[in-house]
C-alpha positions as CSV (number, residue, x, y, z in Angstrom):
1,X,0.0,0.0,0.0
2,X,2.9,2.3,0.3
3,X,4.3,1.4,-2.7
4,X,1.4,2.3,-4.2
5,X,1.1,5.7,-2.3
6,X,4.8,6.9,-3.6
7,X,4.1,5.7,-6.8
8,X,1.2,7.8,-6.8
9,X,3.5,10.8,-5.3
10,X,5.8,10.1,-8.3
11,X,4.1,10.5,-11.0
12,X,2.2,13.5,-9.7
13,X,5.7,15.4,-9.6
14,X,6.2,14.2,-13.5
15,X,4.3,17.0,-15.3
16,X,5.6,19.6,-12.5
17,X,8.8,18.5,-13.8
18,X,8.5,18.9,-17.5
19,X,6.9,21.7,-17.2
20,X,9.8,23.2,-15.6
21,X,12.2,22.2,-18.4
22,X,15.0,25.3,-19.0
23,X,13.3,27.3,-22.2
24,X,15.2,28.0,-25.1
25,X,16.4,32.0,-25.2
26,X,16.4,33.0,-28.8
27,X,17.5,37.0,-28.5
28,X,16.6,38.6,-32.1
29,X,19.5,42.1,-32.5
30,X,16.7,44.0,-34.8
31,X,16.0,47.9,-35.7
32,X,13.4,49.7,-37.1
33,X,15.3,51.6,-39.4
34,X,17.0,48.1,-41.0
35,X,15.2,47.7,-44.1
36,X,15.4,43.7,-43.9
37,X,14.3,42.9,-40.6
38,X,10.5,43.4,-41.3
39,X,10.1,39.2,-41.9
40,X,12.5,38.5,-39.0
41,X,10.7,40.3,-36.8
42,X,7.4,38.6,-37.9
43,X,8.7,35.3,-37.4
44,X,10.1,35.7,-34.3
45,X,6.7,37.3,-33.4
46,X,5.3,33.7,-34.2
47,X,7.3,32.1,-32.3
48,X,7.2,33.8,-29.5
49,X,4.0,32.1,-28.9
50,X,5.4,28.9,-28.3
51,X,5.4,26.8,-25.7
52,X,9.3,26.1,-24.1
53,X,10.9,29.0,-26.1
54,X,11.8,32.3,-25.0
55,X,12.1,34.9,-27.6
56,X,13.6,38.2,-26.1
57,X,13.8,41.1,-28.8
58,X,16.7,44.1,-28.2
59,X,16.2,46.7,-30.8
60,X,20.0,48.3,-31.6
61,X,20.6,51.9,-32.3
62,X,23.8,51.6,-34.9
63,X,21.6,52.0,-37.8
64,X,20.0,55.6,-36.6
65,X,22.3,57.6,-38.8
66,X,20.3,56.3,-41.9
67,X,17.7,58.4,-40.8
68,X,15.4,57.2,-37.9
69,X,16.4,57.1,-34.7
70,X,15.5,53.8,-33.0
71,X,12.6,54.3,-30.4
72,X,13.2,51.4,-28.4
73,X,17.6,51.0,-29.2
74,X,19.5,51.3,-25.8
75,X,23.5,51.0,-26.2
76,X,23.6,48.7,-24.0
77,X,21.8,46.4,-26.3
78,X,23.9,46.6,-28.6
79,X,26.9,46.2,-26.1
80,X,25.4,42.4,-25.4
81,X,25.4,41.8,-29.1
82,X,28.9,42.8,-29.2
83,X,30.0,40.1,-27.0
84,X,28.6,37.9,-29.1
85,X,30.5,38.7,-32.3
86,X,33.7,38.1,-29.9
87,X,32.1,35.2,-28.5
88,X,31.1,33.5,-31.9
89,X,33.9,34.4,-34.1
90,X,32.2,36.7,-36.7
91,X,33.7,40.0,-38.3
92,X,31.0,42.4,-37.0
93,X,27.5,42.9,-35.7
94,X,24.8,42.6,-38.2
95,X,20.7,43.1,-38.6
96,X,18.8,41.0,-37.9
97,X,20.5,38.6,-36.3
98,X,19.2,35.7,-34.0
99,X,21.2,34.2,-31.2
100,X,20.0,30.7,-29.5
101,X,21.0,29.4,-26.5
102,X,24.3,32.0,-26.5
103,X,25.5,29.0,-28.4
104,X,24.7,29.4,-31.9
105,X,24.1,32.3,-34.7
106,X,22.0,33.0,-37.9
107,X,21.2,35.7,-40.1
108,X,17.0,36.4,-39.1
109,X,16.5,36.3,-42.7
110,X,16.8,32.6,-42.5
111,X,13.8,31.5,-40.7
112,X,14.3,28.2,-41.7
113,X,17.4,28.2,-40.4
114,X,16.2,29.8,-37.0
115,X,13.9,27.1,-36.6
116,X,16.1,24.1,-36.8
117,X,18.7,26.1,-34.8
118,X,15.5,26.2,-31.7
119,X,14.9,22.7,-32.4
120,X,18.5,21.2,-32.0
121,X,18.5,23.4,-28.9
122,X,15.4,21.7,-27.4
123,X,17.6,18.3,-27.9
124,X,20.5,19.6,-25.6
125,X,20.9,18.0,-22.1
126,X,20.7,20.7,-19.2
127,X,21.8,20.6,-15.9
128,X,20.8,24.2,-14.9
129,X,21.9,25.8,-11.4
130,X,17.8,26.4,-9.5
131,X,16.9,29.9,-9.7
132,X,14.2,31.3,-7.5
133,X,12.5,34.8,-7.0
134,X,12.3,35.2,-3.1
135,X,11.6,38.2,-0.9
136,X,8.3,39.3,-2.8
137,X,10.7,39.4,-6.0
138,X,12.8,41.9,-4.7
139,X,15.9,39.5,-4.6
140,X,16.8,36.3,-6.5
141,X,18.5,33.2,-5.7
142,X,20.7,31.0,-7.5
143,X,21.9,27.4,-6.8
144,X,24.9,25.9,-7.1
145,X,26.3,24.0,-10.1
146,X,28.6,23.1,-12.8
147,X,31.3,26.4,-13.5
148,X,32.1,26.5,-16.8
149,X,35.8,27.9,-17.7
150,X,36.1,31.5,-17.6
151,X,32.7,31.9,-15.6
152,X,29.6,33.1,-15.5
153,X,27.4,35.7,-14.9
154,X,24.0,36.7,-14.0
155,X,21.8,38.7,-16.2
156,X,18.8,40.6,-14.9
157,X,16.4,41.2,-18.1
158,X,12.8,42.9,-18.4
159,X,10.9,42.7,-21.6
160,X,7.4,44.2,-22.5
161,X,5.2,40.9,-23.9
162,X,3.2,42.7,-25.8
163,X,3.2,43.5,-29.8
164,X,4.1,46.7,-30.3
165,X,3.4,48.9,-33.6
166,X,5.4,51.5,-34.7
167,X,5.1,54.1,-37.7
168,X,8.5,54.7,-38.9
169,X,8.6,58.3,-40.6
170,X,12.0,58.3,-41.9
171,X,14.8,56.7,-43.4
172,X,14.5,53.5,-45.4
173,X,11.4,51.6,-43.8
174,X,9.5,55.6,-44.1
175,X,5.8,54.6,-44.1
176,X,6.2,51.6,-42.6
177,X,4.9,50.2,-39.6
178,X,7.0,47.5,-37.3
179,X,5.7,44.9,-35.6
180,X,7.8,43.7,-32.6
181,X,7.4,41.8,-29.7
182,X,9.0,41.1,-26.5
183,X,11.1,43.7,-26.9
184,X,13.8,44.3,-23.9
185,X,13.3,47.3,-22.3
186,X,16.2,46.6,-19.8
187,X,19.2,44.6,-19.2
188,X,21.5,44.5,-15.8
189,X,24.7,42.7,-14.9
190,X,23.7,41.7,-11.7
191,X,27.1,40.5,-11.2
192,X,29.2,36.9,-11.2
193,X,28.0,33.3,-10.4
194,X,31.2,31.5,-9.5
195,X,29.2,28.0,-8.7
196,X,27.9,28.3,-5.6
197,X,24.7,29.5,-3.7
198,X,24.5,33.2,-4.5
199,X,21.8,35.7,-3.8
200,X,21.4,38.9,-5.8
201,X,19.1,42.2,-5.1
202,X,16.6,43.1,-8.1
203,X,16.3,46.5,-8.9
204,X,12.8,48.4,-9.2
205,X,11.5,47.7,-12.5
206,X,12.1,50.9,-15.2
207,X,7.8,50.7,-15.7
208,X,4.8,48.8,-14.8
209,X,3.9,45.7,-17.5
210,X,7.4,44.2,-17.9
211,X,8.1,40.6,-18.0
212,X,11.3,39.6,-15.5
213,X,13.5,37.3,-16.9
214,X,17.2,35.9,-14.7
215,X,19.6,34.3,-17.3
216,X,23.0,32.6,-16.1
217,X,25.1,32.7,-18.9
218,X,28.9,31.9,-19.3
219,X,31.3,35.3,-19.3
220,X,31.6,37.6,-22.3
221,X,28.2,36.5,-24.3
222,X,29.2,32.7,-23.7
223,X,26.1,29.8,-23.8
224,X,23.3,30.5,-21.0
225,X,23.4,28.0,-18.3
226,X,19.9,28.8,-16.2
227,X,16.4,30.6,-16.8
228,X,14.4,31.9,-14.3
229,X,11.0,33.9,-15.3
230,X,9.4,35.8,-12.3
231,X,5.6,34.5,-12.3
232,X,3.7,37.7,-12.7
């Protein structure tokens, strides 16, 4: 009859347990005044929606001089896309350009691509470090684990889920209107993860409506280790 009972227990815990499965992090580098991210935007839009993939959009502000100035483009955006280019071996940063996983690259253009890139990442073992929101969300705590070499750090990030439309009036996409979603509105160094049971204070967020999203991530744009999403 015991047996039974813990049986019981057991598979109970299974779906709690898949449903907590590490999502994948696709970050799309787009900008409203890059005439050829239109479809990559789109499609990341798509699959935003679903289920075990997180898509996290950071507008860059490198292409303003064409004309329009990006209304959503923080440097520091463009300072994490930076790190990848180091990171992944490429000769500069580029639009659109997806990043899954801080593991692997491709041009947005390429949805095909993207897609099998998201799917190969859904096959990857993980052994991610536990990361919990604590103190009413004011703070965050994350576990202990597996170091990788160099190190890793945490990442505080806070995105706005909904679409958002915008009229650009100038430069090479004048007339249009882009579609994004998820787009970042914020993105902190909260400081390094060197293995062990660390605690880290959240800041206020910048406005009300955002999304909070904890990454661990190897140093200097390496592969992310650990996802934690703040239930709202």
């Amino acid at each position: 009859m015991r047996k039974a009972a813990l049986l019981s227990l057991f598979l109970a815990a299974l779906p709690a347990a898949a449903a907590a499965k590490t999502p994948v992090v696709v970050e799309l580098y787009t900008a409203q005044g890059c005439a050829a991210c239109g479809d990559a935007n789109a499609h990341l839009a798509k699959l935003a929606e679903e289920t075990g993939v997180l898509v996290l959009t950071f507008p860059v502000d490198y292409w303003d001089y064409l004309g329009w100035a990006d209304t959503f483009a923080k440097p520091e955006f463009a300072d994490r896309q930076k790190a990848y280019v180091a990171k992944l071996s490429l000769r500069e940063p580029y639009t659109p350009q997806v990043v899954v996983d801080g593991r692997v690259q491709a041009t947005g253009v390429k949805s095909e691509r993207v897609d099998k890139l998201v799917k190969d990442a859904e096959k990857q073992p993980h052994d991610p470090p536990d990361i919990r929101f604590v103190a009413a969300g004011k703070r965050v705590d994350v576990g202990s684990g597996r170091l990788p070499k160099g190190g890793a750090e945490v990442w505080l990030i806070r995105y706005d889920p909904r679409e958002q439309d915008v009229v650009v009036k100038s430069g090479d996409n004048k007339g249009q209107t882009i579609v994004q979603k998820n787009v970042v509105r914020e993105v902190v160094r909260l400081g390094a993860w060197k293995g062990r049971t660390s605690s880290f204070k959240l800041p206020a967020a910048p406005e009300e409506g955002l999304k909070t999203v904890v990454l661990v991530q190897a140093a200097h744009g390496g592969r992310i280790l650990g996802v934690g999403q703040k239930k709202s």
